[in-house]
PLY file of the C-alpha trace (Angstrom):
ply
format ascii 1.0
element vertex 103
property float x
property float y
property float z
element edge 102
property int vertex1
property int vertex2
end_header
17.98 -110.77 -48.00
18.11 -108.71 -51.29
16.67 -105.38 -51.20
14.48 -105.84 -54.21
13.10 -108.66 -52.05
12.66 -106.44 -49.66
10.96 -103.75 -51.39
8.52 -105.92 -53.42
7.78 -107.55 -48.87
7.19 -103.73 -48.33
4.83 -102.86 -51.24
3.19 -105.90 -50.30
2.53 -104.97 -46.50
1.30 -101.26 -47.80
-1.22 -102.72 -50.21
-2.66 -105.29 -47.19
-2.36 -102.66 -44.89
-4.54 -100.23 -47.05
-6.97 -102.83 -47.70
-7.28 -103.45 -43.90
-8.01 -99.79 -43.20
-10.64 -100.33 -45.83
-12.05 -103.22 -43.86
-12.04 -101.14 -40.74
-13.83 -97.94 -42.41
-16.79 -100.72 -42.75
-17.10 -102.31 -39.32
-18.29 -101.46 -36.54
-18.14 -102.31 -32.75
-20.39 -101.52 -29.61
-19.69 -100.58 -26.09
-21.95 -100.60 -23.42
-22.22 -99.92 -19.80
-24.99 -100.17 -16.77
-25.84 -103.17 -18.14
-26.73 -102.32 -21.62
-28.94 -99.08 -20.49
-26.09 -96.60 -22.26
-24.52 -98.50 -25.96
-22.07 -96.99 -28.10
-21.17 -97.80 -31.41
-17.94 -97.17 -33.26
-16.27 -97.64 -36.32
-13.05 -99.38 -36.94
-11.08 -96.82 -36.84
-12.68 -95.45 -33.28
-14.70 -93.11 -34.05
-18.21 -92.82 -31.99
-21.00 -92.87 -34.53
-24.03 -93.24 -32.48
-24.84 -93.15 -28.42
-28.29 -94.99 -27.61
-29.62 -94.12 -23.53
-32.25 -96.02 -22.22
-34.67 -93.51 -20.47
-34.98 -95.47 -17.53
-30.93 -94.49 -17.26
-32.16 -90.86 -17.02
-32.13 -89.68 -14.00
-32.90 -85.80 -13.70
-31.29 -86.08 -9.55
-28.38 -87.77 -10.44
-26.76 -86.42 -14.02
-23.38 -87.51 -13.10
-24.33 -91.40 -12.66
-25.48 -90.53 -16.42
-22.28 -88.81 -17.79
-20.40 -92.03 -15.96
-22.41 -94.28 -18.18
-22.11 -92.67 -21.33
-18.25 -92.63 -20.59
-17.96 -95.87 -19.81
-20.14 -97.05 -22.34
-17.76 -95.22 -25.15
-14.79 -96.47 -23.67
-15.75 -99.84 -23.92
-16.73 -99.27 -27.38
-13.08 -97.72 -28.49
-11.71 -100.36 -26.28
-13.02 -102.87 -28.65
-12.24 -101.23 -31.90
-8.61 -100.88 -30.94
-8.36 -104.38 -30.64
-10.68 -105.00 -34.16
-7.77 -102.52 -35.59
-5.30 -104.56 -33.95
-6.60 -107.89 -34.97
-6.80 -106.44 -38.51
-3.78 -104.96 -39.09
-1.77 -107.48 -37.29
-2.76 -109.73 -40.33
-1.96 -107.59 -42.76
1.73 -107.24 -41.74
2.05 -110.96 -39.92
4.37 -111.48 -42.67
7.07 -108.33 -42.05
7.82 -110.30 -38.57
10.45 -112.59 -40.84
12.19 -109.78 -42.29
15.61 -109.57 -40.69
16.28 -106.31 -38.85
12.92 -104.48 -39.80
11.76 -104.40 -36.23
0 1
1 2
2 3
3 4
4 5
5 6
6 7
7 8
8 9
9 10
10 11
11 12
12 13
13 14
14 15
15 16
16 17
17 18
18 19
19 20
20 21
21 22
22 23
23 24
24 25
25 26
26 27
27 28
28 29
29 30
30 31
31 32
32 33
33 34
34 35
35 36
36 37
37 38
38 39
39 40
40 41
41 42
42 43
43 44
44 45
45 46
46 47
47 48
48 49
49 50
50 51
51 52
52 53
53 54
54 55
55 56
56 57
57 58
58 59
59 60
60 61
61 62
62 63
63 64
64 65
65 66
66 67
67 68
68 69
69 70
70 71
71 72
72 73
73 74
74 75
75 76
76 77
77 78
78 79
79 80
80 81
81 82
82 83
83 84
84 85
85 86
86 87
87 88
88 89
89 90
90 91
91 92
92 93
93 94
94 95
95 96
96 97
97 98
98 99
99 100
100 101
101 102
């Protein structure tokens, strides 16, 4: 392979790889846990943007059964938007598996 072949494969993979980190920016995944009484929602790149409880989750005698929830709840949620991110990106570069010797 050429490298000016190679270079224009590169460029190529930058400019889809920027426009799937744009994509991500946009989107936005939920988590939940104790059966939907705690959600979380991220964005695409994982960052928590918003925590709903469920008062009947509240539970002034048993705060740690709460902090489990919320935790599990926003692990699920970053869970999911590593694979969205995944999912995306592995698109954008599907192509720069068939370049000899670049991984």
């Amino acid at each position: 392979m050429n490298i000016q072949k190679l270079m224009k494969e590169a460029q190529k993979a930058q400019r889809q790889m920027a426009e799937a980190q744009e994509r991500l920016a946009s989107m936005s995944v939920e988590g939940s846990a104790g059966g939907g009484m705690v959600t979380a929602t991220a964005s695409g790149d994982g960052s928590v943007t918003k925590v709903r409880i469920d008062p009947g989750a509240i539970d002034p005698d048993d705060v740690t059964l709460l902090e489990d929830l919320v935790t599990a709840a926003v692990a699920d949620a970053q869970r999911k938007a590593k694979e969205l991110q995944e999912q995306e990106m592995g698109s954008a570069v599907g192509g720069l598996g068939s370049m000899p010797g670049l991984f």
